[in-house]
Each structure stands twice: as structure tokens, then as C-alpha cells.
N, C-alpha and C positions, 0 to 999 in steps of 0.2 A: 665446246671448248676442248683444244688438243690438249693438253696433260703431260709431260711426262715426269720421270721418279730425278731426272739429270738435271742439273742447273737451273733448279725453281728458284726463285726469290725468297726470300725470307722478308719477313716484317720485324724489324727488333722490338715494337711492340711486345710481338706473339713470343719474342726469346725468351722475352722478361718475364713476361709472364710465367712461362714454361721454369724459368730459374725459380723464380718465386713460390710454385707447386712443391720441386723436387721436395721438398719437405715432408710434406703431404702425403709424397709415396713412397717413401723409404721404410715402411712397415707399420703392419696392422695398428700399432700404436699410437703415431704419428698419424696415420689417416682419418682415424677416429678423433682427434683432437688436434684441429690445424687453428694456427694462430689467428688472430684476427686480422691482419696483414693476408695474411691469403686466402681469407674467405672474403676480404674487400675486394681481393683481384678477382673473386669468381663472380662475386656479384656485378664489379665494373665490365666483364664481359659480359656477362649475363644481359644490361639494362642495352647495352650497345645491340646485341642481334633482337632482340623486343622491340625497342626503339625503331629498328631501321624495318623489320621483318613487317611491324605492323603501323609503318606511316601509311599517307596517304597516296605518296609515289609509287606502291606499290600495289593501289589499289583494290584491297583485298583480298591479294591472292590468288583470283578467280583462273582454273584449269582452262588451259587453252587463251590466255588472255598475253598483256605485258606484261601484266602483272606476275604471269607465271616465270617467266623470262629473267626478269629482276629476281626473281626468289630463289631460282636455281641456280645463277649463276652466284651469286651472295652467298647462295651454301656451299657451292662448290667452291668457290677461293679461297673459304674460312677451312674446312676441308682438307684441302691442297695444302695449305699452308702449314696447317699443324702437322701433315707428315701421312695424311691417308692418300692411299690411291685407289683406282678406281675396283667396283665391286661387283661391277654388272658380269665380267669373265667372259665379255662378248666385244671384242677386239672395236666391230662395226660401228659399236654403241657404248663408247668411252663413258662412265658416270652417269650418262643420262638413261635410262632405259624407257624406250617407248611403248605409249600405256594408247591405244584407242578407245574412245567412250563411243557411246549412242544416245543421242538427247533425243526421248521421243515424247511428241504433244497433243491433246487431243483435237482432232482438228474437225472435222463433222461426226454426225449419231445422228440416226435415221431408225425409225422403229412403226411396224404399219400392224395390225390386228386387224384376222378377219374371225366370225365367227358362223360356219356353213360357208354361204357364196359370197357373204354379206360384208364389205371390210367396216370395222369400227372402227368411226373419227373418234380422236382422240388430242385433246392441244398439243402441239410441240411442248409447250413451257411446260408439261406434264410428265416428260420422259426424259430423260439422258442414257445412252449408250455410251459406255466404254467397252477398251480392250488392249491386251496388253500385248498385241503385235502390229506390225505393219496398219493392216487391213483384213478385219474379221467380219463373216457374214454368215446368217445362217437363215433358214426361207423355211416357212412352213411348218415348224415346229411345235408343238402341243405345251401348252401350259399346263403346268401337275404344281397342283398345292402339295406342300410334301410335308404341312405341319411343323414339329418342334425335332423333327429329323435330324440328326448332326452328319449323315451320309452314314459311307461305308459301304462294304462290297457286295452286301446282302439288299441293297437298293438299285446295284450297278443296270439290272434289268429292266427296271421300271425309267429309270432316268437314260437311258440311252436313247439319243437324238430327240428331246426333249425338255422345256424351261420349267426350271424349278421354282417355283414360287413359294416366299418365303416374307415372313410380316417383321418388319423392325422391331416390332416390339414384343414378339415371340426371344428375341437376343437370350442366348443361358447366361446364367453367371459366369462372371469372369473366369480364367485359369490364372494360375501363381505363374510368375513370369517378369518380362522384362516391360517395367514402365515405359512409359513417353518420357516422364520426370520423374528421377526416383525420389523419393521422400523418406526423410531423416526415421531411423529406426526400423525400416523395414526393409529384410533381404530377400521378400519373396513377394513384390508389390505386385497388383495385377494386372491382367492384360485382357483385353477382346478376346472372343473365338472368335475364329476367319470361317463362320459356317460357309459364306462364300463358295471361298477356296475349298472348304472338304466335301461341296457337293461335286463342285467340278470336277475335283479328284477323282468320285464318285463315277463318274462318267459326264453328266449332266452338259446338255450342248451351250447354257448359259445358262445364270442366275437371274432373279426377275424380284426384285425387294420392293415391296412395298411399303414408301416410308412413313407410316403409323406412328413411329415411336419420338425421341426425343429430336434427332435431326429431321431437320429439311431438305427437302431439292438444293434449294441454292446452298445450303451446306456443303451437298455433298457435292456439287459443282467445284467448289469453291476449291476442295479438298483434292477430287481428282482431276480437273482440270491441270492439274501441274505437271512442270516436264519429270517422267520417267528417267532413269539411267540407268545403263549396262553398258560390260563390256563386249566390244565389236564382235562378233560371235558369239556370245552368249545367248543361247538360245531363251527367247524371251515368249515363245506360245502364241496363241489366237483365244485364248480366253474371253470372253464376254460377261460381262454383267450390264445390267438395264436396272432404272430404278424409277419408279414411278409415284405421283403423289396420292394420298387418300381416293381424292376424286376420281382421276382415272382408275382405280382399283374399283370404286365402285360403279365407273361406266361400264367395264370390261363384262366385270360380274355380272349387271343386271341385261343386257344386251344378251348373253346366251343364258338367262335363268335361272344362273347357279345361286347357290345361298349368297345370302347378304356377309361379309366381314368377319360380324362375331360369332356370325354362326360358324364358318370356317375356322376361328380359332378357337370354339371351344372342342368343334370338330377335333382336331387336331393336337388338342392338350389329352384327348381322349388313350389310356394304355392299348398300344399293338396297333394303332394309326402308322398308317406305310405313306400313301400317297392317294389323290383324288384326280381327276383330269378337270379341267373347268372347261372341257368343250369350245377354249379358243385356238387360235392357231398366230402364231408371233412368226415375223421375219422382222431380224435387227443386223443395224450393220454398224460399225464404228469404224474408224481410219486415225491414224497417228500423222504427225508431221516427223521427219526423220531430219538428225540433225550430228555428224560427226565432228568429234572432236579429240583434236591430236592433243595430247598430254605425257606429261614422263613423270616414274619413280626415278629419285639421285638416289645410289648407291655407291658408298665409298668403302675400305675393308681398310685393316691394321692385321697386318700379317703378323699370323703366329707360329711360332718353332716347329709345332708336330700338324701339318695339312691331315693326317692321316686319323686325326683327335675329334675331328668334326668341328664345329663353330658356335659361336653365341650372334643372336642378333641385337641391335638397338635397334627403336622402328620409332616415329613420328611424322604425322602428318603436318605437310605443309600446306592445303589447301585451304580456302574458305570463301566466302560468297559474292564478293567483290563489289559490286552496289546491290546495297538490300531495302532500299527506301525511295521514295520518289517525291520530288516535289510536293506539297509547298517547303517538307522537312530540308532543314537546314544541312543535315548532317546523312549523307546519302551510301559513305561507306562503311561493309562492315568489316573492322579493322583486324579482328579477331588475334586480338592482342592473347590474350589468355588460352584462348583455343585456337591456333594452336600455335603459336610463335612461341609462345613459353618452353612448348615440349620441343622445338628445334634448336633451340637456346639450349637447354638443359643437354641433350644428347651430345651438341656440340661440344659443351665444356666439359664434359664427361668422356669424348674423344681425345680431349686436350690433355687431360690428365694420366687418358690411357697410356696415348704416344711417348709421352713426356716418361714415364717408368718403365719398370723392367720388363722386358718381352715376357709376352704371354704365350700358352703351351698353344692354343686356339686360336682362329683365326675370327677375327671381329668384323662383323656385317654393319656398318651404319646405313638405314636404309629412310629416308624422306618419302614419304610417299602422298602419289595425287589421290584425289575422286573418295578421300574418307564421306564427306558431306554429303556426298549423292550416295551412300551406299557401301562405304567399306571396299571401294573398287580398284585403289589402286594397291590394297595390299593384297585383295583376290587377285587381281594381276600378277603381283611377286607371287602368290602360291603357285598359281597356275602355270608361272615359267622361272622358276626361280634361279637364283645365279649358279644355287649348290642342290645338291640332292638336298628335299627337307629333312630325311631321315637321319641327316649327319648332324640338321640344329640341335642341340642338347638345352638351349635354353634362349628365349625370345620376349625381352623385355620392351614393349609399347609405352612410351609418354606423351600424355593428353591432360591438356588442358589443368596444367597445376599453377603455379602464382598465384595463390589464391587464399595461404594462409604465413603465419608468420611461422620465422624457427621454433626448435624445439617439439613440434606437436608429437603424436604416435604416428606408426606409417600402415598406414591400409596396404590392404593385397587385395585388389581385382581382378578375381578368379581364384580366388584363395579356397583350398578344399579340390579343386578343377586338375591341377596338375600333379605332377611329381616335384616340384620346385620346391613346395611349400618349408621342407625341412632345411634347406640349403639357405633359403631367404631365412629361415630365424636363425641358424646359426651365424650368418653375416649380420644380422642387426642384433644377436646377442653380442657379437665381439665389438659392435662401435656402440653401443649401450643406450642401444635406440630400441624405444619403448615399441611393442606391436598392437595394433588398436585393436580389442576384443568383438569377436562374433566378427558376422558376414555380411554386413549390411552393404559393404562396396560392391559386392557382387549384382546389387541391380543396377549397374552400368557398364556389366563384364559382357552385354552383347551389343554395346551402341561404340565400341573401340577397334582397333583394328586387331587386336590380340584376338578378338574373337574368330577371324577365319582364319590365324592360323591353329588354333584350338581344333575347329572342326577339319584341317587338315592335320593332324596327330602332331601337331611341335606343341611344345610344352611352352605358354606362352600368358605371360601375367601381364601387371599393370601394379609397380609402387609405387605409391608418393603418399607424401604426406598430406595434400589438399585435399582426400576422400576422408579425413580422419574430424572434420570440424562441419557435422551436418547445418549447422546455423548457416555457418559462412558459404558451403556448397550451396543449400538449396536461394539462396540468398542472388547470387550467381546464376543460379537456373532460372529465377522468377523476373529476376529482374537487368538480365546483362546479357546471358547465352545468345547467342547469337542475333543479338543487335548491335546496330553502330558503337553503342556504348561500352562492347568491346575492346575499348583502347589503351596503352601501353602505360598510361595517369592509371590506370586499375590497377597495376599487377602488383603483386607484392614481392619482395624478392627475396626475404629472409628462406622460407619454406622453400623455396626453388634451389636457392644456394645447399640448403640440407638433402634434398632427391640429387644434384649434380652427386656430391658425396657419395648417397647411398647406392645409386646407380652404379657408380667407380667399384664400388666393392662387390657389386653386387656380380658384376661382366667379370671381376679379375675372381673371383671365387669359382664360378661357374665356366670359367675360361683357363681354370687349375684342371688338369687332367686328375691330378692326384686327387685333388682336393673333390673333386664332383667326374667320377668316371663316366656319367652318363649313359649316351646313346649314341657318341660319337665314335666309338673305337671301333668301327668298321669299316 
């Protein structure tokens, strides 16, 4: 779409609207207690981009589809029209900035064992190979039981060009960390160890699991058979793991002599246990299907008075999964009403509100972004080539997945305690006399958002709303909505989304005060 700032169209919709705000922003006072008359215009905006964002025409969503097509251009004319222009700062690549993915699948696993001259048959339905590149292979390698080992550098010699064999049900206790699903009242739920990963780390030429424990083979099929994603260079490795079931662990075994099973794992629970060799010899190989796909972050900007102040971002993803169900089910698209067409909703009218008041000292990044769903990929992408130096963002607010509670509630911080924000957001929601929900419990969802890689790239980057503040209604949403069809736009609630439009507003024009938050940008 060409763009320019001269003789755009106006909607007198969008004028009205725009008159009906001024209210709103005429000071701290006023913004904090806007009429009922203009919190129905935010909400009547509000139901219109939900509505349209998560029909069915738009099929989901899905990066690289029509669906994508229809959504960027939908945000870019709501956009344009309120008064932003483009943010990408890359003349080539007006608004759209291009994001390449890698859809990788597993597509053969091949694993042969010999022990001496001798190869051990072994059933195919007994083994799976994976690997997390292209095409990984590795011939001849020695299998070492390595026990309840968690790696590390002091192993680095024994595992080098060598399969580490390891029991599923040797697994340690969990680590504090970031759930699958966080659950109501806890900000430190747990997580797997990836012993996997830290033997490889280790050195280790592949991992060799035998699954004893609670899953199966076809679990784990089940699980890693699915397509991988990165972005287009993103160097993604030749890692191997292999997993095999009870039986082949005890064919392998009794074929070269070694102890039977429990004897190895009581072996192995034993203090000062390094590693055993089990006298076999592994060649495995795995292969991916490779699959490119073209996608874009929309980035729009509202120019502010001092370039020289640094900037604030708004960030929300527009993607989601576009058909998630198959026949006989009646109902095949996921609509992803809530997640996330709410938060492209919200940013938007929160745009609106910008443009519509007095110039800000910052310049305002509104950034859409693809490939959350696979991986946080399109806002790794923005870090990775971003429009502005990051060191100039002084503050990066993410909205995901809110509509989901009515007004009035308290407003979580996702990442709360994580930045330097933290004092700035309570002073802004002391002055609009919005209550702050106590402890940290939002933070087990501070790395499943896009705030989180710019965190790990040093921008000071949260997540507020008020739909982290009502664990009932959250997990409620997780258990029974998250990313199924029945993510659709009849779900959303729009009281609480009209309150974040608000809070957001104050939240950019505080943080977009040079005076008021000196930051990181006066460089």
C-alpha cells in the first residue's frame, strides 16, 4: 500500500469520533474520568476491529496466507486514517516490514545399532529420530549411560563424539519457571529440565532417551512431529535426539551383555557416577522438510516534537493459526478473537486517542507484529532489525490477549519487578485511581508474550491489563478457549479492554513526557 502524509481521505466516522475523545485528553483529570458517551465510542470502535479482525473472512489470521493480507491492510487504513504514518524508516518497505520464517518438519529418522561386527535389529516402531536442522547424521558413535548427570563442562570429555543415554524416568524435579499454563496464584509455576539440551550443550554428538517413564513413543511423536519455526537465518543447529521404547532398551542391552535396566539406574543414582559405555555403537540420522514463508511486521509511528528523546513502543500481535481443526468438526477456524485481535483493537484506539491530543515530546512506534504463535518471531525480527536504535526505546508496552474481564478490575504488570517501568506505571495508575493487583503472579506469562525478547534485548518492556488481574476468568480462558475455534469475537468482553485502551493512553503519554520519565532516550 503507497501511503502518503498529502490528501489522504478522511472518514467522518473517525472525525467524530476523534471530536467525541477530545475530552478525554484535555488533562490528567478529564482522562481519568471520561463520560459515558465516550467510553461507548471506544467501545463501538473497539467491537468493529474484533468483529472484523476475527470473522471468518479473515480466516484466522494465518502468516503468509489471505488471511494475512486482509489483516494488514485493515490495520493499515485504520492507521492511515487516524493520522499515523509509516514506521518501518525504510523508504523500500512503506508500513509493511518483511519478516521471512522457516517451517521445518520431520520428515524421515533412520537409526541402525551395531554391537562389535554384529548390527542389532531393532523394530522401526521402536525408535524416532529427530533433529533440529536441515539434515543431521552421525555413524558410529558409542552409547554412554551417563546416569542422573545434568551435563556440564566437567563431562565435556567423556561425551565428545558420543550418545548419551539417559532413562525418562531418571527426569529431576522440576525448576521454578515459566508454565505451559500458568495457574491462579502462583508466580513461580514449574518447568521441565531440558537434560536433553544440557547434555548437548555438554558436547554430547546426540541424546538417546529411553522412554521408561510416564510418556510414550507415540507421545512423543506426537509432540515432536510438528513443524518447527525460525527466522530465515537463524541459525537453528544439527542437534539430534533419538528415543526409544523399554523393549529396544532391553534388546540393545542384552545383545552386548550389559546390565539389565535397573541395574543401570540404580547404577547411576549411585554419588560420583560419571558415565558407563554400554559397548554399542549408534548411527542415526533425521532430515526436516523445509518450508519458506514470506510474512511482515505493520509498523506505523506518531511523531513526536524532540526525535533526539528516544521513543516509546506499542507492540501487539496480529497473528494466529488460521484452520486448527479438521473435519468431521463443524467449526474449523481458529478465530483468535481474544488473542489477539483484542490487543490490535486496543493499541489502535489507543493510537486514536494519541493523535487526536496534544503532541507528545517522543516519537510513538505502533508496531503489529507476525509469527508470535510459532515462537515470538516477529518481534525477534523487530529486535533484530529494528526501525530505531533499541537503546533509544525508553519504554515498550505489549498487549495480548485481554477482553476477557469486565471494568473496573485491578491492572496486573507482566514483568512487574523485570524493568525500570515499574515506578512510572504506578504513578500513572495512582493519578487515574486504578487500583494495582498485588504480588506477581502475572509474571508466569512474562515469557509466552512478545515483551519478553525485547526484555532479553535490554528495552524495558511490560505487558498491562487488567484481564491478568481475575485468575478464575484467566485460567477459565486457558482451559477451555486458548487457542481453539471457540476463540471468537461472541467471547470477548469489552468493558476491561475499554479500561487498558485508557490505561495504555496514559500510560505512552507519561512515558512519552521527556520531563515527566527522562529515561534512556536523551541520547
Amino acid at each position: 500500500m503507497n501511503c502518503g502524509r498529502d490528501g489522504r481521505p478522511r472518514r467522518w466516522s473517525a472525525l467524530l469520533l476523534v471530536a467525541l475523545l477530545l475530552g478525554v485528553l484535555s488533562g490528567p483529570a478529564a482522562a481519568a474520568s471520561p463520560s459515558k458517551r465516550q467510553l461507548a465510542a471506544i467501545e463501538t470502535k473497539l467491537r468493529q476491529h474484533v468483529t472484523t479482525l476475527a470473522s471468518d473472512e479473515y480466516g484466522g489470521r494465518e502468516p503468509g496466507t489471505p488471511g494475512e493480507t486482509l489483516t494488514l491492510r485493515y490495520l493499515a487504513r485504520e492507521w492511515f486514517d487516524i493520522g499515523l504514518e509509516s514506521g518501518t524508516n525504510d523508504p523500500g518497505n512503506a508500513w509493511f516490514a518483511p519478516v521471512e520464517l522457516v517451517e521445518r518438519e520431520p520428515q524421515a529418522s533412520r537409526a541402525q545399532f551395531v554391537h562389535g561386527r554384529r548390527r542389532v535389529l531393532v523394530p522401526d516402531a521402536g525408535v524416532f529420530v529427530v533433529t533440529s536442522g536441515l539434515r543431521s547424521l552421525i555413524e558410529s558413535a558409542p552409547l554412554v549411560y551417563v546416569g542422573r548427570t545434568m551435563g556440564g563442562d566437567a563431562l565435556r570429555t567423556e561425551l565428545a563424539g558420543r550418545v548419551a543415554v539417559i532413562f525418562d524416568s531418571e527426569a529431576p524435579p522440576p525448576e521454578a519457571g515459566k508454565a505451559e499454563v500458568g495457574k491462579s496464584g502462583s508466580s513461580t509455576p514449574a518447568r521441565p529440565v531440558d537434560r536433553a539440551g544440557r547434555l548437548l550443550d555438554a558436547g554430547a554428538a546426540a541424546v538417546l532417551t529411553v522412554l521408561d517413564g510416564e510418556r510414550s513413543l507415540d507421545d512423543v511423536i506426537a509432540r515432536r512431529r510438528r513443524a518447527g519455526y525460525a527466522l530465515a537465518g537463524q541459525r537453528l543447529g544439527g542437534d539430534i535426539e533419538a528415543f526409544v521404547t523399554p523393549e529396544v532398551a532391553r534388546q540393545l542391552l542384552a545383545s552386548a551383555g550389559s546390565a539389565d535396566m535397573a541395574a543401570l539406574r540404580q547404577a547411576g543414582a549411585a554419588p560420583g557416577f560419571s558415565s558407563r559405555p554400554l559397548g554399542i555403537l549408534a548411527s542415526l540420522e533425521a532430515t526436516n522438510r523445509e518450508t519458506r514463508i514470506k510474512t511482515h511486521n505493520l509498523v506505523g509511528k506518531i511523531e513526536g516534537r524532540r526525535h533526539d528523546a528516544g521513543a516509546v513502543v506499542l507492540m501487539a500481535h496480529w497473528d494466529h493459526f488460521g484452520k486448527c481443526a479438521a473435519p468431521p468438526a463443524e467449526d474449523l477456524i481458529c478465530n483468535g478473537a481474544v488473542d489477539n485481535a483484542s490487543g490490535l483493537a486496543v493499541i489502535t484506539e489507543v493510537a486514536r486517542l494519541l493523535s487526536a491530543g496534544r503532541p507528545l515530546d517522543r516519537d510513538v512506534y505502533l508496531v503489529a507484529t507476525t509469527g508470535e504463535e510459532l515462537g515470538l518471531l516477529g518481534a525477534l525480527a523487530f529486535a533484530e532489525n529494528p526501525p530505531l536504535p533499541l537503546g533509544n526505546v525508553v519504554a515498550a508496552f505489549n498487549v495480548d490477549s485481554t477482553g476477557l474481564v469486565p471494568s473496573g478490575l485491578p491492572v496486573s504488570v507482566v514483568g512487574r519487578g523485570m524493568t525500570p517501568l515499574d515506578v512510572g506505571i504506578a504513578a500513572v495508575l495512582k493519578a487515574m485511581k486504578r487500583k494495582l493487583a498485588a504480588g506477581d503472579a502475572a509474571n508466569a506469562f512474562v515469557k509466552r508474550q512478545d515483551s519478553w525478547v525485547l526484555i532479553q534485548h535490554d528495552v524495558p518492556s511490560v505487558m498491562v491489563s487488567t484481564s491478568y488481574s481475575d485468575p478464575a476468568r484467566l485460567e477459565a480462558f486457558m482451559d477451555n478457549v486458548y487457542h481453539r475455534p471457540s476463540d471468537e469475537a461472541s467471547k470477548v468482553v469489552y468493558g476491561g479492554m475499554v479500561d487498558d485502551v485508557l490505561i495504555q493512553a496514559e500510560l505512552v503519554r507519561y512515558f512519552a513526557d521527556a520531563k515527566a520519565w527522562p529515561g534512556n532516550g536523551a541520547k
